[in-house]
N, C-alpha and C positions, 0 to 999 in steps of 0.2 A: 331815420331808419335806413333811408336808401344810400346814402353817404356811407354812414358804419359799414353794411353789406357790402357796398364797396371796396370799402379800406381791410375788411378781412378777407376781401377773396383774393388781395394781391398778398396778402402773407404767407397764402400756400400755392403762389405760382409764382416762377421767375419772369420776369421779362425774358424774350427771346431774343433779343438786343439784334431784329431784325428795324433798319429805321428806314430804307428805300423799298418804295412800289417796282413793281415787273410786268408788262402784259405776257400773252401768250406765245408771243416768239423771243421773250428774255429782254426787250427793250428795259428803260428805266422811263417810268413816268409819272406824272404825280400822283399825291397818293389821293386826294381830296376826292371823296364820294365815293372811292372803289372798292371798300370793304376790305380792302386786303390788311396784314398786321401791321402794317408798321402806321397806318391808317389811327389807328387806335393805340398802339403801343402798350395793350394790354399786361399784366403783370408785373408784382413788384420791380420797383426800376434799380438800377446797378447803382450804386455810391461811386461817388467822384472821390479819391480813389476809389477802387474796385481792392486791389490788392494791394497787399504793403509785405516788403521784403524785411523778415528778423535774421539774419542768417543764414541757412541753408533753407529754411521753410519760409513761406509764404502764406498767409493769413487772406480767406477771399471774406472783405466784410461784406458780401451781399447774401453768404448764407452761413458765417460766422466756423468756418472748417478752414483746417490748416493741413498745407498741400508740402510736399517736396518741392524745392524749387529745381531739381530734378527732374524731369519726366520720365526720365530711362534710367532711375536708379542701378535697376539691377542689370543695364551692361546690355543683356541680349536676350532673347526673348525666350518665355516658360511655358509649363504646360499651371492647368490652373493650382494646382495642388503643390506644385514649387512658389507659385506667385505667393502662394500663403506662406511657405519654410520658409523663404528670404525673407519676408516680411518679418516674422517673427525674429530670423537672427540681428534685424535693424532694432529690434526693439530687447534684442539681448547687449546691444553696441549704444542704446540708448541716442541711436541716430537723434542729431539735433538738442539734444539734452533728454527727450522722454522714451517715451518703453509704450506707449498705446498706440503704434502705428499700429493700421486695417487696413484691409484691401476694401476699396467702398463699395456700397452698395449702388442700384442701376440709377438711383436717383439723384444720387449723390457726385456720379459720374457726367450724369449728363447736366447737372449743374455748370458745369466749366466751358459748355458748348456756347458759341455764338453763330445765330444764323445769318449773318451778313460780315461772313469770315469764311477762308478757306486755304486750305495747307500752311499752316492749321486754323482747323474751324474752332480760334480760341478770339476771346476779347481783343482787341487792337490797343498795342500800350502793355500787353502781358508779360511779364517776369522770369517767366521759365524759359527753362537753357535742355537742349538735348532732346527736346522733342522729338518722336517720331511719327511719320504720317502711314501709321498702321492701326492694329485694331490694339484695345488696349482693358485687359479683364476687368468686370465688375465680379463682388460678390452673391451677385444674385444669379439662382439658377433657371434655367427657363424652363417655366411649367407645362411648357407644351410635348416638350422630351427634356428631363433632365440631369442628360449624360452632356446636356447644353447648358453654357452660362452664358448672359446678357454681355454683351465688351461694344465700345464707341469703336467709329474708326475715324481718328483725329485730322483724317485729310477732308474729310468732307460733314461730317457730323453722325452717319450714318449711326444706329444704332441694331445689331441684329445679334444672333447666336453661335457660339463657338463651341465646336466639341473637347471637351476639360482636357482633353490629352493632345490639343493641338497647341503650337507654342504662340504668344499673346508676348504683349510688355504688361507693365503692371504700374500703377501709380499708388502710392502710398495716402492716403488721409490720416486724419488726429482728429477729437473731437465731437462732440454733438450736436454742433450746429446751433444757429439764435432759433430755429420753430418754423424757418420758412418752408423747407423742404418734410413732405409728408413722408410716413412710414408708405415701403411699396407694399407691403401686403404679405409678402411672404413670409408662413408662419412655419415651415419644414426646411429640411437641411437632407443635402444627396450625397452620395457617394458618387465618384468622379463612373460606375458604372446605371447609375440612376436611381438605385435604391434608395430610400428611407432612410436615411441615420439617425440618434440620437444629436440636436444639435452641442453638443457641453465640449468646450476647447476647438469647437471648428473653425469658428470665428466667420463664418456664414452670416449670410444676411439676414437668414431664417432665425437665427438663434441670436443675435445680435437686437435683431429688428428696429434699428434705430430711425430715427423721424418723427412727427408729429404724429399721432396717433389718431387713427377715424374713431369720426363720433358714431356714438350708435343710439339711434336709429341712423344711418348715412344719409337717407334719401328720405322724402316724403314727397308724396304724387296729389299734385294740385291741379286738376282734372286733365289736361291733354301735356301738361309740363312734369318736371320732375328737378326738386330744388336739392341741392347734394352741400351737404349742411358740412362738407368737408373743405370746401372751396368758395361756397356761397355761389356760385353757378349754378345757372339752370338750364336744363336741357328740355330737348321735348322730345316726350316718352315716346313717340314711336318714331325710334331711330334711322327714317328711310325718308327724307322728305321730294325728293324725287322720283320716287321707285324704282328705280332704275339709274345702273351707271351714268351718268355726265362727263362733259368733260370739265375743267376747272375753271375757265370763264361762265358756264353757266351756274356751274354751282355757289358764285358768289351772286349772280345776277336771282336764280333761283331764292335764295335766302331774300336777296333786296324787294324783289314783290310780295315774297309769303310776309316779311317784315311790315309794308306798306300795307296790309291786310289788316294788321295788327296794330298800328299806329295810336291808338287807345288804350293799347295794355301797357303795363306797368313797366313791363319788359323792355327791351332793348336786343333784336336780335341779329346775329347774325352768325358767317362760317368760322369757325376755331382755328386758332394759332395750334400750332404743334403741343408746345408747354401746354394748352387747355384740355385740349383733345387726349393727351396723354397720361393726363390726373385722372382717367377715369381707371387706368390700368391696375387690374390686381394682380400682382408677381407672382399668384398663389393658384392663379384659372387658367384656362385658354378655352379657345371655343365656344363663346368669348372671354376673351382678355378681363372678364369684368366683376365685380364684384358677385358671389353668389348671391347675395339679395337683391341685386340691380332691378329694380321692377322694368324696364324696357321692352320695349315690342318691336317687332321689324328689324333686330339687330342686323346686320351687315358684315363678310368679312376685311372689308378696307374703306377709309373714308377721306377725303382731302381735307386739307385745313388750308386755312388762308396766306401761308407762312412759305416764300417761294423760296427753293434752293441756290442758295449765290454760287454755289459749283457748278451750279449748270441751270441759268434763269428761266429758262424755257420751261425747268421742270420746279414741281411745288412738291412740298412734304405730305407726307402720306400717312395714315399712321395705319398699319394692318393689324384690327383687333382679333382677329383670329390667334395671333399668336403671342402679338404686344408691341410688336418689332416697328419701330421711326426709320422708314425708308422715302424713299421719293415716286412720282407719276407725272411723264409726259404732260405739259397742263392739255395742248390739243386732243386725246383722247379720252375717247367714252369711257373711263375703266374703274371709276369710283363713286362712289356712294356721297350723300349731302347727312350732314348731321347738326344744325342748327343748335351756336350757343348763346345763351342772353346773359343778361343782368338790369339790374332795378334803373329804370333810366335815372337820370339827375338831377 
């Protein structure tokens, strides 16, 4: 049983293809005992190859989408609502032989990210030509204002929001993927000034909705934990385990004693890689970022994860659920929250 739960919870997370340890001043060290990700190398792991080149397009077999081997197709940067007309005239030119190029959605985008990579934060050994180390549109709009869409920014992984009338690059996708990467949640479609649209020919991620679908019931709450039947991870329901901001050496240390506490339970706990921390995001909430049925207590606007930024090692990934947004924190200060994740030990 504990094996199986395993093996399904890496088919709705990627690896973060983070594989070196970092202390607090960005050193490199090992990784044994220290709880950080590459410790663990949590989530589905990347196929040896990763990509394979047909032509113009590129096939990623670690979540079965076919990319432009292109990054900069379209030349020079758009506002969001051109990234879609271009896209569409690729698919009137039958770019590459087909006609279903999309603009991806936030999950799908942030699939291509590697955290132990930078300008560009892409896999080591990647295929594409014309990169650019700027921000680069997803289809999904950001629910916290949605006159914002979700865009990566390929120099460092960042992942935040752009106003739809600012000009972005765009990457093309094909395809629905093998099931690794889940649906983000987003079930509406905006206009570039935030309104409500009908989603039918937007090609929005809203009306699209492509990904693995949440099970429903998502969650079921096993007395002070909470198992999320989407990723087979489990949390614990009251999302504050320090009460109070930490800095990022204690928050892994923090988890390593409440863990030792627990040494009897079935669990296995400890601080979240980014990819873990970030499956909890619903594209469709803010305030929190989280699913409306999320049974959680003590939620928090930002939490650290275990997952250090090779742009600047000093500093670790962050995920701010307030809004959804994958940014970074100074690891030396006090300024984020602890958020403990487990799985079945082995």
């Amino acid at each position: 049983m504990a094996d199986e739960l395993y093996r399904q919870a890496m088919r709705h997370i990627l690896h973060t293809g983070q594989t070196h340890c970092y202390d607090v001043t960005g050193r490199e060290i090992d990784c044994q005992g220290n709880g950080q990700d590459a410790e663990f190398l949590r989530g589905a792991p990347w196929p040896l190859p990763r990509f394979e080149v047909q032509g113009t397009i590129v096939v990623d077999h670690a979540t079965g989408l076919s990319w432009t081997i292109d990054a900069n197709i379209g030349g020079f940067p758009c506002t969001w609502l051109e990234a879609f007309a271009q896209i569409a005239e690729l698919n009137q030119q039958q770019h590459g032989g087909y006609s279903d190029w999309r603009l991806p959605n936030r999950n799908e985008l942030r699939s291509l990210v590697s955290y132990q990579a930078k300008n560009p934060a892409l896999p080591a050994g990647h295929p594409f030509v014309n990169f650019f180390l700027g921000w680069y549109w997803s289809s999904t709009s950001a629910a916290i204002n949605p006159v914002y869409a979700w865009a990566v920014h390929l120099e460092g992984a960042r992942m935040f929001y752009g106003r739809k009338d600012q000009e972005y690059l765009f990457w093309p996708v094909r395809g629905t993927g093998n099931g690794l990467l889940p649906a983000t949640g987003q079930r509406q479609c905006f206009a570039t000034d935030g309104r409500i649209i009908e989603c039918a020919a937007t090609e929005q991620d809203g009306g699209l909705q492509l990904g693995s679908p949440w099970p429903d019931p998502r969650f079921t709450v096993m007395d002070d934990v909470v198992h999320d039947h989407l990723t087979n991870l489990f949390w614990l329901k009251h999302a504050d385990l320090t009460s109070a901001p930490v800095d990022w050496q204690l928050a892994l240390e923090s988890i390593a004693h409440w863990e030792a506490k627990r040494e009897r339970d079935t669990i296995y706990w400890r601080l979240p890689t980014i990819n873990e921390l970030a499956s909890l995001v619903d594209c469709d909430a803010c305030l929190p970022a989280l699913p409306e049925e999320h049974p959680f207590t003590g939620v928090q606007a930002s939490y650290w994860t275990s997952t250090t930024s090779f742009f600047g090692t000093d500093w670790a990934w962050v995920l701010y659920l307030d809004k959804g947004a994958c940014g970074v924190g100074h690891k030396p200060g006090n300024t984020f929250h602890v958020w403990p994740v487990g799985w079945f030990r082995r």
